[in-house]
Jmol script that loads the backbone (N, CA, C; Angstrom):
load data "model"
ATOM      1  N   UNK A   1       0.845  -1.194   0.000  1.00  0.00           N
ATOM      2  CA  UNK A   1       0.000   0.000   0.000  1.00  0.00           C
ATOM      3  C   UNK A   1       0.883   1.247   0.000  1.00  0.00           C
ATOM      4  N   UNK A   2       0.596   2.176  -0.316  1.00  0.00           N
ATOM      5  CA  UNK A   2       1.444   3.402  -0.947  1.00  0.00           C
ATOM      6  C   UNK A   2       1.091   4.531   0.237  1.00  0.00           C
ATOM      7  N   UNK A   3       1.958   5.055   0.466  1.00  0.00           N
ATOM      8  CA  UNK A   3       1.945   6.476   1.453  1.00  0.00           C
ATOM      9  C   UNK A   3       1.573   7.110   0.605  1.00  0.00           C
ATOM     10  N   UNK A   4       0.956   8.738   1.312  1.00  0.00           N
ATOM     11  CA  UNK A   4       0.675   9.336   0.851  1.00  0.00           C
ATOM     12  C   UNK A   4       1.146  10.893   1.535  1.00  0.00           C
ATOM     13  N   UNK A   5       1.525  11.596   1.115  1.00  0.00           N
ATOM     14  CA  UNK A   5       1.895  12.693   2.037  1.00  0.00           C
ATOM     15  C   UNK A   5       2.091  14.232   1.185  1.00  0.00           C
ATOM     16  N   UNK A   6       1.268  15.203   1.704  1.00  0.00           N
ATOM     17  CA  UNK A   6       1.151  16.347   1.081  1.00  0.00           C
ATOM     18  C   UNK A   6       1.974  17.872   1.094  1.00  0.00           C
ATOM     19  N   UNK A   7       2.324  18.368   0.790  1.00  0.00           N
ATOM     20  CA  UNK A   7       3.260  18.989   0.976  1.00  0.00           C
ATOM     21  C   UNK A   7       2.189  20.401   0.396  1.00  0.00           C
ATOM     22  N   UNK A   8       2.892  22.014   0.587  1.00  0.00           N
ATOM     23  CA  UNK A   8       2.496  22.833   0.305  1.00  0.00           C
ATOM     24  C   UNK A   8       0.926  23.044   0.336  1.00  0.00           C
ATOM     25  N   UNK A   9       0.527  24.260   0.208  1.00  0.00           N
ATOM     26  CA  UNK A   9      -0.963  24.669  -0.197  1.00  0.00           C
ATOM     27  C   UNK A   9      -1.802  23.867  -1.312  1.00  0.00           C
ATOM     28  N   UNK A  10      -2.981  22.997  -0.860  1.00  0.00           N
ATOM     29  CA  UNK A  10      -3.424  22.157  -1.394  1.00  0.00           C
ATOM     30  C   UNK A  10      -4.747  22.961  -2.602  1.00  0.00           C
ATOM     31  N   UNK A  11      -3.827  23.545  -3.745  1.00  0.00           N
ATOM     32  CA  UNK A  11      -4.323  24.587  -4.361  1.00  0.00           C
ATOM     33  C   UNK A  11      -4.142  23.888  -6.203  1.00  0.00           C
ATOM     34  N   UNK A  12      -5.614  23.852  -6.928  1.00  0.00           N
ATOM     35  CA  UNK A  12      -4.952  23.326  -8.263  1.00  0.00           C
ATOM     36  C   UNK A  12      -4.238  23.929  -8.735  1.00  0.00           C
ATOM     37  N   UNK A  13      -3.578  24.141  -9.950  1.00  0.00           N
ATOM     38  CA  UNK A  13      -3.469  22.204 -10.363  1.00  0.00           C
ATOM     39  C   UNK A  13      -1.888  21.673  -9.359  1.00  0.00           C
ATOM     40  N   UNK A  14      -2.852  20.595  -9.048  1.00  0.00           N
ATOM     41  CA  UNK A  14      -1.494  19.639  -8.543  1.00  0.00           C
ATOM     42  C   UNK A  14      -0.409  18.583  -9.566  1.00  0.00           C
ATOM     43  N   UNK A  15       0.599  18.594  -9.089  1.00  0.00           N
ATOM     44  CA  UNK A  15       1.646  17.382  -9.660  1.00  0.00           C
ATOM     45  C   UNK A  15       1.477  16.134  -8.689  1.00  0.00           C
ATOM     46  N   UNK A  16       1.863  15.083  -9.347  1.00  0.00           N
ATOM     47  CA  UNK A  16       1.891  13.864  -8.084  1.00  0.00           C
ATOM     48  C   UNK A  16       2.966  13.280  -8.473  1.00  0.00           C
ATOM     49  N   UNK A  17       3.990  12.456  -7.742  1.00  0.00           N
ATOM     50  CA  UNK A  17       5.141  12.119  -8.327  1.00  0.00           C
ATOM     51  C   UNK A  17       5.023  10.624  -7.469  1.00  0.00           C
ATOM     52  N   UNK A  18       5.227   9.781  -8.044  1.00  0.00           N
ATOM     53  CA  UNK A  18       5.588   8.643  -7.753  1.00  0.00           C
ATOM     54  C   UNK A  18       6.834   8.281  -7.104  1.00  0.00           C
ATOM     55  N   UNK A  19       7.774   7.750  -6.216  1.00  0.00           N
ATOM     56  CA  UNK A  19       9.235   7.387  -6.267  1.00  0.00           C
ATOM     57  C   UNK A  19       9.028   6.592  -5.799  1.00  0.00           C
ATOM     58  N   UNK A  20       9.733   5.785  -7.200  1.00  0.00           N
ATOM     59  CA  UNK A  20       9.935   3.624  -7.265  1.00  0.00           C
ATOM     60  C   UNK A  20      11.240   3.598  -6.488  1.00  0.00           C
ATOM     61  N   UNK A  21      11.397   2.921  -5.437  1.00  0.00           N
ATOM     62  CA  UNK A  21      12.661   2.804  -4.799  1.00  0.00           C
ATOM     63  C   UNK A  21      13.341   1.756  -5.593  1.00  0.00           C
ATOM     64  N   UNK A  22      12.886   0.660  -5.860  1.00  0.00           N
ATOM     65  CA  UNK A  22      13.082  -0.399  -6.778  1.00  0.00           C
ATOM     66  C   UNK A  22      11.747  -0.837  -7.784  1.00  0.00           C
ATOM     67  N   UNK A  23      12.787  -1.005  -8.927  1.00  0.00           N
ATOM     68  CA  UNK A  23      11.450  -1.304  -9.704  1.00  0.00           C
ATOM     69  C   UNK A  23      10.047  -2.382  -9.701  1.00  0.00           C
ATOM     70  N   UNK A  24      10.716  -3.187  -8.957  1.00  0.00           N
ATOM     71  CA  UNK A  24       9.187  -4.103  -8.329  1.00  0.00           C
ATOM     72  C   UNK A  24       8.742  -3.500  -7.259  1.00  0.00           C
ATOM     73  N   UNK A  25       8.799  -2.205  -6.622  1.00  0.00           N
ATOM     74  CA  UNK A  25       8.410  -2.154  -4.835  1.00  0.00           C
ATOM     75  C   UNK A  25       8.223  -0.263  -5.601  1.00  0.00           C
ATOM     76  N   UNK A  26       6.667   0.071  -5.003  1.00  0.00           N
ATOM     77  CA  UNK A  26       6.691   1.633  -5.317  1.00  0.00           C
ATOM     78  C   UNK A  26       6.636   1.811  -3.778  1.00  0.00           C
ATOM     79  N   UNK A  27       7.071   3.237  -3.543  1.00  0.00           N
ATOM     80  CA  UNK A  27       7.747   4.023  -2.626  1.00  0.00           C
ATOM     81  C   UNK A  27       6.401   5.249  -2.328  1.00  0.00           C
ATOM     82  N   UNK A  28       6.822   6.510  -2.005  1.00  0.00           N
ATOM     83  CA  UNK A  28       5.756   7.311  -1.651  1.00  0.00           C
ATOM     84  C   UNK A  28       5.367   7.835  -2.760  1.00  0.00           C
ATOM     85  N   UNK A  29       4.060   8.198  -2.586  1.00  0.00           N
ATOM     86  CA  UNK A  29       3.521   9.296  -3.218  1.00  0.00           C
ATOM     87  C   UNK A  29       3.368  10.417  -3.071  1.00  0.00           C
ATOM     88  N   UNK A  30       3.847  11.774  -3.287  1.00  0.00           N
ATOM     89  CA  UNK A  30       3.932  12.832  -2.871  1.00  0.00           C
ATOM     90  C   UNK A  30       3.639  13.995  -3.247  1.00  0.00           C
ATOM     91  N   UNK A  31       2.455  14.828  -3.217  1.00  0.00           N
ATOM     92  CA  UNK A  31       1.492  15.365  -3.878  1.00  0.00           C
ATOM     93  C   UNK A  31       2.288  16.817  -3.855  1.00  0.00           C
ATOM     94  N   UNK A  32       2.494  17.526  -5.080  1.00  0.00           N
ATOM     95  CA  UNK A  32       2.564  18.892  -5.106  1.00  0.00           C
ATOM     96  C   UNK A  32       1.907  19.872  -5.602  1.00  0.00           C
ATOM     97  N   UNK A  33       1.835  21.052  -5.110  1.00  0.00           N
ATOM     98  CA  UNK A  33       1.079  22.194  -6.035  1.00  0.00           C
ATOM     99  C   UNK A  33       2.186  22.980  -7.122  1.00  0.00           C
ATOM    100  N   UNK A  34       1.142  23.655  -7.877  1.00  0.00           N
ATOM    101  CA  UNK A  34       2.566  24.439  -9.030  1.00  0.00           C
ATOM    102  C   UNK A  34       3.195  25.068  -8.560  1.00  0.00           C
ATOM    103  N   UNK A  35       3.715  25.685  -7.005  1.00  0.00           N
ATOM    104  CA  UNK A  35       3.605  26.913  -6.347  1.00  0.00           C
ATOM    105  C   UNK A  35       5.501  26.050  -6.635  1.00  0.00           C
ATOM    106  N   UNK A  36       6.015  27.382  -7.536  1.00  0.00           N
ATOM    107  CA  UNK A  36       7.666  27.153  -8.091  1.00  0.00           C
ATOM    108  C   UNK A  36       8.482  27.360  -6.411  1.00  0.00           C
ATOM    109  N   UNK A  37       8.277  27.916  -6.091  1.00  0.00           N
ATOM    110  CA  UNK A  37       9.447  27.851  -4.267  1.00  0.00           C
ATOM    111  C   UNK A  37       8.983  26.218  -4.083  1.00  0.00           C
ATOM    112  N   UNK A  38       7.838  26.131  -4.042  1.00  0.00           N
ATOM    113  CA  UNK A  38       7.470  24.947  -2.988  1.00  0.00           C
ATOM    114  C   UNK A  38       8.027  23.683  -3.788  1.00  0.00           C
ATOM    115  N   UNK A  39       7.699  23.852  -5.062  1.00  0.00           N
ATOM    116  CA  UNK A  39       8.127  22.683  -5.711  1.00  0.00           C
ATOM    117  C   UNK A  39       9.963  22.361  -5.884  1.00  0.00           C
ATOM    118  N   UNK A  40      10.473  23.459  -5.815  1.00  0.00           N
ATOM    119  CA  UNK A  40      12.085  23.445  -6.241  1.00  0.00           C
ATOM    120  C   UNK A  40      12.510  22.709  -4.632  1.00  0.00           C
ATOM    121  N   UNK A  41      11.961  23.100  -3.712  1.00  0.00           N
ATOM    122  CA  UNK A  41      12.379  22.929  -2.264  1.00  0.00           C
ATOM    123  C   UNK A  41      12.189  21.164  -2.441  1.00  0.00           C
ATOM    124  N   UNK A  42      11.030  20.903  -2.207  1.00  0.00           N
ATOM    125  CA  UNK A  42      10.680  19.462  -2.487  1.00  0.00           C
ATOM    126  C   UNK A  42      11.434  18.457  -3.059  1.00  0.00           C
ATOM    127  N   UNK A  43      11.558  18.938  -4.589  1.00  0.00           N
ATOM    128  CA  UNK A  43      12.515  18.235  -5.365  1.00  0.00           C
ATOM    129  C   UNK A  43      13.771  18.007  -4.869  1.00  0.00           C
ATOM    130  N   UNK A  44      14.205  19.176  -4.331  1.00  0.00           N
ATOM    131  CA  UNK A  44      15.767  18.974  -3.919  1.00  0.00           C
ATOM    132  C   UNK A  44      15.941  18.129  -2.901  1.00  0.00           C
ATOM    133  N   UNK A  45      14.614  17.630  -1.974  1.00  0.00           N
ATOM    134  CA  UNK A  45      15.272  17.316  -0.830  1.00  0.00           C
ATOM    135  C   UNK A  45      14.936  15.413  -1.726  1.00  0.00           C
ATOM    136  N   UNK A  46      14.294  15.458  -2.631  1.00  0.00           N
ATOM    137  CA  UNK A  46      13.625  14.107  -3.414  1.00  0.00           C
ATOM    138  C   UNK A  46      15.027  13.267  -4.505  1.00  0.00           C
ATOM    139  N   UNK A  47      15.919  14.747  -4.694  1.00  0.00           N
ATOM    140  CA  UNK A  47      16.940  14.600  -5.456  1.00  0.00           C
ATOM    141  C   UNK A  47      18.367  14.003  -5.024  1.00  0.00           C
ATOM    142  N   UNK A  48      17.994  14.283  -3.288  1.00  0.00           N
ATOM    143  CA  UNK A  48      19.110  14.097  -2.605  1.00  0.00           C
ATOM    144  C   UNK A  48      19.061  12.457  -2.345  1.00  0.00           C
ATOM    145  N   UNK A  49      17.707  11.696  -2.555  1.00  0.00           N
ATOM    146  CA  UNK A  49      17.750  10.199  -1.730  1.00  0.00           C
ATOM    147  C   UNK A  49      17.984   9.622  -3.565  1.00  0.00           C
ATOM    148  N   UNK A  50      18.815   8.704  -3.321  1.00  0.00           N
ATOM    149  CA  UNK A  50      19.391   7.253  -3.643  1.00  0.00           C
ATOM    150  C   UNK A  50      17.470   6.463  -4.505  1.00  0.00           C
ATOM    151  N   UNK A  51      16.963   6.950  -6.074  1.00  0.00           N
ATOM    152  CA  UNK A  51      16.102   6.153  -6.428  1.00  0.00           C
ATOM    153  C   UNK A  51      16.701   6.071  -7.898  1.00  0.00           C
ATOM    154  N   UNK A  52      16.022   4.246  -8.250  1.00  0.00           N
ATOM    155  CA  UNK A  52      16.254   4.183  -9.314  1.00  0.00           C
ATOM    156  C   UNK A  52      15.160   4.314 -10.395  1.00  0.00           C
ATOM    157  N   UNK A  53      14.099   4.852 -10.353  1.00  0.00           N
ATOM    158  CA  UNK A  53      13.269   5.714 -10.767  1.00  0.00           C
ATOM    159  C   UNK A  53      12.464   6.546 -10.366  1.00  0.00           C
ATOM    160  N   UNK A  54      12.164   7.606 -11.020  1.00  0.00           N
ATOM    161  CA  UNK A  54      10.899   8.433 -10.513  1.00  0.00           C
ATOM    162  C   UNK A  54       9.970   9.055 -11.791  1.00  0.00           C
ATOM    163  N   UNK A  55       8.724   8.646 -11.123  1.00  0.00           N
ATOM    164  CA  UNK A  55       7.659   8.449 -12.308  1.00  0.00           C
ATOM    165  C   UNK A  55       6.771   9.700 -11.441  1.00  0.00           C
ATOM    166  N   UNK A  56       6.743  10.828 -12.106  1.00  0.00           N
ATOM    167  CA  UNK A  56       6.053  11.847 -12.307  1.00  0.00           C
ATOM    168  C   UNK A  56       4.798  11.616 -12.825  1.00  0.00           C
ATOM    169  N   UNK A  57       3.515  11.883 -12.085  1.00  0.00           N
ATOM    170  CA  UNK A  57       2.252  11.902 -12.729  1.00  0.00           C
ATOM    171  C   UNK A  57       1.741  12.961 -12.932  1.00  0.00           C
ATOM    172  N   UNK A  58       1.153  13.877 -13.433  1.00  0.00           N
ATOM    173  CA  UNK A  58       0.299  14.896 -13.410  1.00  0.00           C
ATOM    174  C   UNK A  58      -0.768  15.185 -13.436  1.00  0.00           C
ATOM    175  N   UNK A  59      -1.140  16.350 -13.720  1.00  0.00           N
ATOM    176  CA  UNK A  59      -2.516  16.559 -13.856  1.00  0.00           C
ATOM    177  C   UNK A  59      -2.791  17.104 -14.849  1.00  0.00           C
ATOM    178  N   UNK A  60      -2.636  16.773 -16.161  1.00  0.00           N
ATOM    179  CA  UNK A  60      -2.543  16.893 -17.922  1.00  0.00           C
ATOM    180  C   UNK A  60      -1.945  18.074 -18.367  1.00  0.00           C
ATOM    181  N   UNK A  61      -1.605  18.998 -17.534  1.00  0.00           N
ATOM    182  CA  UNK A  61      -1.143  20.320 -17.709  1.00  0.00           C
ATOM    183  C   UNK A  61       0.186  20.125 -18.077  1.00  0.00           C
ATOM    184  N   UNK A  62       0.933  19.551 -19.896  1.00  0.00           N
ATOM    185  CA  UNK A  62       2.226  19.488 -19.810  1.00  0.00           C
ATOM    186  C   UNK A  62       2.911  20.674 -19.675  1.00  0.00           C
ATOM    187  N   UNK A  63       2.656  21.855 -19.552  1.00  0.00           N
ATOM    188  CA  UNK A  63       3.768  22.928 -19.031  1.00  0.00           C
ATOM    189  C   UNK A  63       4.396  22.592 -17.559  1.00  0.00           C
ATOM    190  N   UNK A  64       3.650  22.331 -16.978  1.00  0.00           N
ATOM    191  CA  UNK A  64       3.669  22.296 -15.760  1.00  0.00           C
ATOM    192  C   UNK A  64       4.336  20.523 -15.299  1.00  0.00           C
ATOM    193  N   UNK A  65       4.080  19.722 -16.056  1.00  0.00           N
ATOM    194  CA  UNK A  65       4.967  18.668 -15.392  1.00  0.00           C
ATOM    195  C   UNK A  65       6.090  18.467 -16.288  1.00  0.00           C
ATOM    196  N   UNK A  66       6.555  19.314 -17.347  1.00  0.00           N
ATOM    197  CA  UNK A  66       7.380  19.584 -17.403  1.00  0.00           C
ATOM    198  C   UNK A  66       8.624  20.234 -17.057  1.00  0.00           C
ATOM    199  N   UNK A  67       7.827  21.568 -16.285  1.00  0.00           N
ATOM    200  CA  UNK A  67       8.957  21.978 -15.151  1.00  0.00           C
ATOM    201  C   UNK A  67       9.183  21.075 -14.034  1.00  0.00           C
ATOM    202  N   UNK A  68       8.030  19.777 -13.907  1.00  0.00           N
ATOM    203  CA  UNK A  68       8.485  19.088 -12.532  1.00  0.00           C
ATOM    204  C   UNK A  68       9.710  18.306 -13.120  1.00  0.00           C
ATOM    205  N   UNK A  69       9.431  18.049 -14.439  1.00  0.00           N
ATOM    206  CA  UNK A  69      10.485  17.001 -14.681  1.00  0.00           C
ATOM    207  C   UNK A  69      12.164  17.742 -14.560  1.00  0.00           C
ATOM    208  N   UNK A  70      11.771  18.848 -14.793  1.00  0.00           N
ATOM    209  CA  UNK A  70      13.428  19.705 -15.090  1.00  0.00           C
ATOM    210  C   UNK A  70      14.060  19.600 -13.620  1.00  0.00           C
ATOM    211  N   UNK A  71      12.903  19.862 -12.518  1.00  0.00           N
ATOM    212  CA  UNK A  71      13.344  19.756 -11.238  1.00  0.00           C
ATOM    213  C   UNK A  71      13.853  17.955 -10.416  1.00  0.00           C
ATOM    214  N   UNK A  72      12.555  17.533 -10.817  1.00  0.00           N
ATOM    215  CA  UNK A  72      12.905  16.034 -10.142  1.00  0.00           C
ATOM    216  C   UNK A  72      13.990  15.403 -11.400  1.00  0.00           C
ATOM    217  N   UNK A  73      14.872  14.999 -10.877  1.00  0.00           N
ATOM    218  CA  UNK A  73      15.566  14.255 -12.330  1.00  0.00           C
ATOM    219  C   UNK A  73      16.243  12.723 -11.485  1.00  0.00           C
ATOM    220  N   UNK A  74      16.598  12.203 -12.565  1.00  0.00           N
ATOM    221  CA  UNK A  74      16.412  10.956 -12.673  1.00  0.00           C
ATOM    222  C   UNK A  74      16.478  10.394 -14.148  1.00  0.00           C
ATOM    223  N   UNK A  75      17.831   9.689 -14.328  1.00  0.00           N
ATOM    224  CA  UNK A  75      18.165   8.865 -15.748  1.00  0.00           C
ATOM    225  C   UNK A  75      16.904   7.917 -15.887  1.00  0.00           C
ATOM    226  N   UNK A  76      16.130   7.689 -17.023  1.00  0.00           N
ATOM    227  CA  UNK A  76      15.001   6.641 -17.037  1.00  0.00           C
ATOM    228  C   UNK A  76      13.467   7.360 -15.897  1.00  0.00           C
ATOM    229  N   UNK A  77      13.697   8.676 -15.782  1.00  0.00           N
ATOM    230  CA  UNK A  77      12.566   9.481 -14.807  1.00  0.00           C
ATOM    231  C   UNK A  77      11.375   9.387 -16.191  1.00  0.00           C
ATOM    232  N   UNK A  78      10.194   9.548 -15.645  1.00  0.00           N
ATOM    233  CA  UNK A  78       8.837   9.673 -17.504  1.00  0.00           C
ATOM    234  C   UNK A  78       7.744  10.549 -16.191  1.00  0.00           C
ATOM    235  N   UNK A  79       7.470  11.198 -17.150  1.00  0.00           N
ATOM    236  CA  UNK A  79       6.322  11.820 -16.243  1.00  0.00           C
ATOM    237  C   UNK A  79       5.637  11.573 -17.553  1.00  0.00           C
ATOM    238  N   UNK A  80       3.662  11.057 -17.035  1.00  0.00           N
ATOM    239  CA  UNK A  80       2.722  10.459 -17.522  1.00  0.00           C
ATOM    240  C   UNK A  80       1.832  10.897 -17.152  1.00  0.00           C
ATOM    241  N   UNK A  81       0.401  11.132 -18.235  1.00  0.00           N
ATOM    242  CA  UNK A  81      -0.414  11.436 -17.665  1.00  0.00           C
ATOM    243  C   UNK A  81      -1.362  10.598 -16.057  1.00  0.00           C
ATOM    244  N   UNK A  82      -2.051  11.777 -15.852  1.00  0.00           N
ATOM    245  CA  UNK A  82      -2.695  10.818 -14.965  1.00  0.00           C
ATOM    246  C   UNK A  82      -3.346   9.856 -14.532  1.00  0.00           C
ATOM    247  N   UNK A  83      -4.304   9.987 -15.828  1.00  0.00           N
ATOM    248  CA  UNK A  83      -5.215   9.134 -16.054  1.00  0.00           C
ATOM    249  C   UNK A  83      -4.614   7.925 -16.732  1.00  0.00           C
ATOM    250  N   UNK A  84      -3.222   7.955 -17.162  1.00  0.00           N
ATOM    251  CA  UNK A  84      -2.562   6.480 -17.706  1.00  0.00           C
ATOM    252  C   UNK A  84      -1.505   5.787 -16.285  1.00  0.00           C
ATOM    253  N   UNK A  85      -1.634   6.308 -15.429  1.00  0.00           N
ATOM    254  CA  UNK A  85      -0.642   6.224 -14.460  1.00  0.00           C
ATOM    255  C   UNK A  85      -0.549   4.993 -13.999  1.00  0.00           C
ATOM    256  N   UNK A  86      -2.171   3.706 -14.172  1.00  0.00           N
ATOM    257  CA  UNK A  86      -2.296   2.611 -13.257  1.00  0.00           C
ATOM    258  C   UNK A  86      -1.581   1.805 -15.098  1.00  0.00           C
ATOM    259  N   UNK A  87      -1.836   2.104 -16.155  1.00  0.00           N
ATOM    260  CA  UNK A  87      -1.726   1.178 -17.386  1.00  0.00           C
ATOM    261  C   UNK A  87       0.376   1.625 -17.166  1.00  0.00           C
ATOM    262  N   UNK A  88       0.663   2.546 -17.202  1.00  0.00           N
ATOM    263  CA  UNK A  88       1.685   2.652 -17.609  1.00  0.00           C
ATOM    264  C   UNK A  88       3.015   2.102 -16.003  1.00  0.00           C
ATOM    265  N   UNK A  89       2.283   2.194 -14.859  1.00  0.00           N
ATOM    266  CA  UNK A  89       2.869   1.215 -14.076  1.00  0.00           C
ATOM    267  C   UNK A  89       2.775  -0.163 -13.998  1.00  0.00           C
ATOM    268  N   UNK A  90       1.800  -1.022 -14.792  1.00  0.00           N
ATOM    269  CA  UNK A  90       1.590  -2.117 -14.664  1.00  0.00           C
ATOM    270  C   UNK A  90       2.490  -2.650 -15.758  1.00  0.00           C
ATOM    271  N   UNK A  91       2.753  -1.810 -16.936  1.00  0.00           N
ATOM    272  CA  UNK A  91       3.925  -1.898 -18.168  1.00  0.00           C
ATOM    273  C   UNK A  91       4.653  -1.944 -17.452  1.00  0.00           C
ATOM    274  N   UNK A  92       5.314  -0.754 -17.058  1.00  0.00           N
ATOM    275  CA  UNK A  92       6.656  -0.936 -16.381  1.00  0.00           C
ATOM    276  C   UNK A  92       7.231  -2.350 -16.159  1.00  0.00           C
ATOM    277  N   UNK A  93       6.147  -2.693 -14.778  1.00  0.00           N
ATOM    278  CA  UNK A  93       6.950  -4.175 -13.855  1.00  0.00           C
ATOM    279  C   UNK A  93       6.932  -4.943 -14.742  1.00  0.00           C
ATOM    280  N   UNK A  94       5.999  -5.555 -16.003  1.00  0.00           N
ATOM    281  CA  UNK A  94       6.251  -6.242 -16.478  1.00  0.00           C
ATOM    282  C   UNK A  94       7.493  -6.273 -17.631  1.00  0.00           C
ATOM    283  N   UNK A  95       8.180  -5.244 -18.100  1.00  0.00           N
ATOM    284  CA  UNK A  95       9.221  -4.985 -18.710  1.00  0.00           C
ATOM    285  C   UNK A  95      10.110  -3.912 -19.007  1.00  0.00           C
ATOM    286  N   UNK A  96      10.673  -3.667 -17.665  1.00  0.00           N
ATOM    287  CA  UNK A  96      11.097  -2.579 -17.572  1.00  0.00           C
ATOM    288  C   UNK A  96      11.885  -1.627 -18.440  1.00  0.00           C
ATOM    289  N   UNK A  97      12.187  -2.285 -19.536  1.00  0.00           N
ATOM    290  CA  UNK A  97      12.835  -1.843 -20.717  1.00  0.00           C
ATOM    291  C   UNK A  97      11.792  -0.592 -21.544  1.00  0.00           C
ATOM    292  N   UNK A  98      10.929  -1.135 -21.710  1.00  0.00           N
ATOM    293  CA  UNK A  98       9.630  -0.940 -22.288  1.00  0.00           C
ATOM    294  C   UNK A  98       8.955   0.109 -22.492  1.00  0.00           C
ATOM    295  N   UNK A  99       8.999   1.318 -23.257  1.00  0.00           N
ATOM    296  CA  UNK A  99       8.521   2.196 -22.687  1.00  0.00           C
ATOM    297  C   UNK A  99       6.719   1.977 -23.353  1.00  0.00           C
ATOM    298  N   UNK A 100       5.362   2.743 -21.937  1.00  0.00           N
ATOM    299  CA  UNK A 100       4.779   2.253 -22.793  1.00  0.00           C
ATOM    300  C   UNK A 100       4.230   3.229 -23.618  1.00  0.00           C
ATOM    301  N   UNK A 101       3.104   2.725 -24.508  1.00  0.00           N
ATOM    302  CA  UNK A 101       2.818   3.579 -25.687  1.00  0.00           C
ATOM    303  C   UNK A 101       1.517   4.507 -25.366  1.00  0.00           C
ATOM    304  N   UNK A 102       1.673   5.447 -24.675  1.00  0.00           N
ATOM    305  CA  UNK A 102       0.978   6.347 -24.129  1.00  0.00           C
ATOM    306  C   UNK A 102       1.000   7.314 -25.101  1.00  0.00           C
ATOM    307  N   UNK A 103      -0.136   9.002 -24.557  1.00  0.00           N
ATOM    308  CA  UNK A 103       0.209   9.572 -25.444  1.00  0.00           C
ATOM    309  C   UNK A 103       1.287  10.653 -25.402  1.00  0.00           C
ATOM    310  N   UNK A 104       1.612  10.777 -24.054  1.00  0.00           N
ATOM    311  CA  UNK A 104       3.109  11.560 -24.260  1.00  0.00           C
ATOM    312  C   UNK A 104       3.968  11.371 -23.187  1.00  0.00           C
ATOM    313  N   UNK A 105       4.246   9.746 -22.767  1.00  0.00           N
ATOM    314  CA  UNK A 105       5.187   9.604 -21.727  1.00  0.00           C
ATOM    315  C   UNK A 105       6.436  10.656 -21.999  1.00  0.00           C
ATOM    316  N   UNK A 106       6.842  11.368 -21.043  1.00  0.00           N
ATOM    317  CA  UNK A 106       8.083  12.413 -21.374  1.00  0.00           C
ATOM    318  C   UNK A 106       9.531  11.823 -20.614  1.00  0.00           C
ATOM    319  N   UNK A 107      10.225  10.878 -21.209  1.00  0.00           N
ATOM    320  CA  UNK A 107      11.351  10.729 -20.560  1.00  0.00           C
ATOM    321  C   UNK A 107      12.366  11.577 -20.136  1.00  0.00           C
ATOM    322  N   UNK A 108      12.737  11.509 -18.931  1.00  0.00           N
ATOM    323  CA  UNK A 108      14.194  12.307 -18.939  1.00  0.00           C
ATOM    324  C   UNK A 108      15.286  11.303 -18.398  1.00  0.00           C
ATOM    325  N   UNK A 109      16.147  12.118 -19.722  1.00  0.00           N
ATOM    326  CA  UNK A 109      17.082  11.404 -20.122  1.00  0.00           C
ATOM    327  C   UNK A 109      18.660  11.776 -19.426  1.00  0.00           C
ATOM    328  N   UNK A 110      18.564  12.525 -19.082  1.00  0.00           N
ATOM    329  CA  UNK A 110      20.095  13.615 -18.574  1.00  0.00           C
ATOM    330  C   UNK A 110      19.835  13.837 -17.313  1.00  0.00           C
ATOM    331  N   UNK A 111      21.112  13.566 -16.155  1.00  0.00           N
ATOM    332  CA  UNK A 111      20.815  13.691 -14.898  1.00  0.00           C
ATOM    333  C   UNK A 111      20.634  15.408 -14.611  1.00  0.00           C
ATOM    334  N   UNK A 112      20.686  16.362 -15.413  1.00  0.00           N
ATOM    335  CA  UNK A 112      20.316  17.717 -14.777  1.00  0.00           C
ATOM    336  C   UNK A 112      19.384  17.948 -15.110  1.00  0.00           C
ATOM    337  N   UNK A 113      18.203  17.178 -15.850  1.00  0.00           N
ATOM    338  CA  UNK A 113      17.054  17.727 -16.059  1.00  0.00           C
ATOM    339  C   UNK A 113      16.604  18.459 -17.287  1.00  0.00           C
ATOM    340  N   UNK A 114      17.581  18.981 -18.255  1.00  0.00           N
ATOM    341  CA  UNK A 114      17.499  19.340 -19.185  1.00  0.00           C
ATOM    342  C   UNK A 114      16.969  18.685 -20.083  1.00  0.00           C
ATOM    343  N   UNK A 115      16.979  17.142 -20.118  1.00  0.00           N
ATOM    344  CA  UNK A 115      17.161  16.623 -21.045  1.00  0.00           C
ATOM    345  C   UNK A 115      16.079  15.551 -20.947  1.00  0.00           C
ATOM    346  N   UNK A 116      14.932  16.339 -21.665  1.00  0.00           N
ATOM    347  CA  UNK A 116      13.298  15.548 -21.825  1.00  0.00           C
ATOM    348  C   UNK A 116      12.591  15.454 -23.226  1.00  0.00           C
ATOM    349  N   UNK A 117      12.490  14.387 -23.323  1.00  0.00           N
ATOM    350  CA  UNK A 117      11.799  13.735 -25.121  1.00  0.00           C
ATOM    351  C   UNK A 117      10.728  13.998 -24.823  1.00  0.00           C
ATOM    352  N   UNK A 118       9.620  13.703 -24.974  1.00  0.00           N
ATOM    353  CA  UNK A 118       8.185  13.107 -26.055  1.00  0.00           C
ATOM    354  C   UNK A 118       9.196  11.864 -26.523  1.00  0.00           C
ATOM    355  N   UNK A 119       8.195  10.662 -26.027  1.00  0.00           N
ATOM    356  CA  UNK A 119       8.705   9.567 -26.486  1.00  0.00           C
ATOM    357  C   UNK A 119       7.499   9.090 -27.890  1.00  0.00           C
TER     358      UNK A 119
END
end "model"
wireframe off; spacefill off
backbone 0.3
color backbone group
């Protein structure tokens, strides 16, 4: 069962970020608002722990989980919509290679964050 824990002013639109500690075992869930202090703070302290993925969900607004992605980073990190979040984790475990065929999983690829496809 998944934690859940909220951070900042519970104000739309929110981000939700997943962190897979290992790829069979998900980790917390940790709800953010767009509010840029609150989110840079967050990330950094998310940036500092030891994961080998982090799966960014949103709330369809890609401007906006796109700046999460610039902040949270992570080689193999995808931020996904929300509404694909239960199809595109159940891909995952079964092949982690895999990316799945959503309509705009956004990988990031570069550990500073810069560096995000459209897959």
């Amino acid at each position: 069962m998944l934690q859940t824990a909220k951070y900042c002013s519970v104000n739309p639109p929110q981000l939700h970020i997943q962190v897979v500690w290992t790829p069979a075992h998900p980790g917390t869930t940790i709800t953010f608002t767009s509010s840029e202090d609150c989110l840079r703070e967050k990330a950094e302290k998310l940036r500092s722990k030891v994961v080998n993925d982090i799966i960014a969900v949103g709330s369809g607004n890609l401007d906006l989980e796109r700046q999460l992605a610039e902040k949270v980073t992570a080689v193999g990190a995808f931020v996904v919509p929300y509404k694909d979040r239960f199809t595109f984790l159940s891909t995952l475990k079964k092949n982690l290679r895999k990316v799945p065929d959503l309509d705009y999983p956004i990988r990031v690829d570069r550990v500073n964050g810069t560096g995000y496809t459209p897959s």
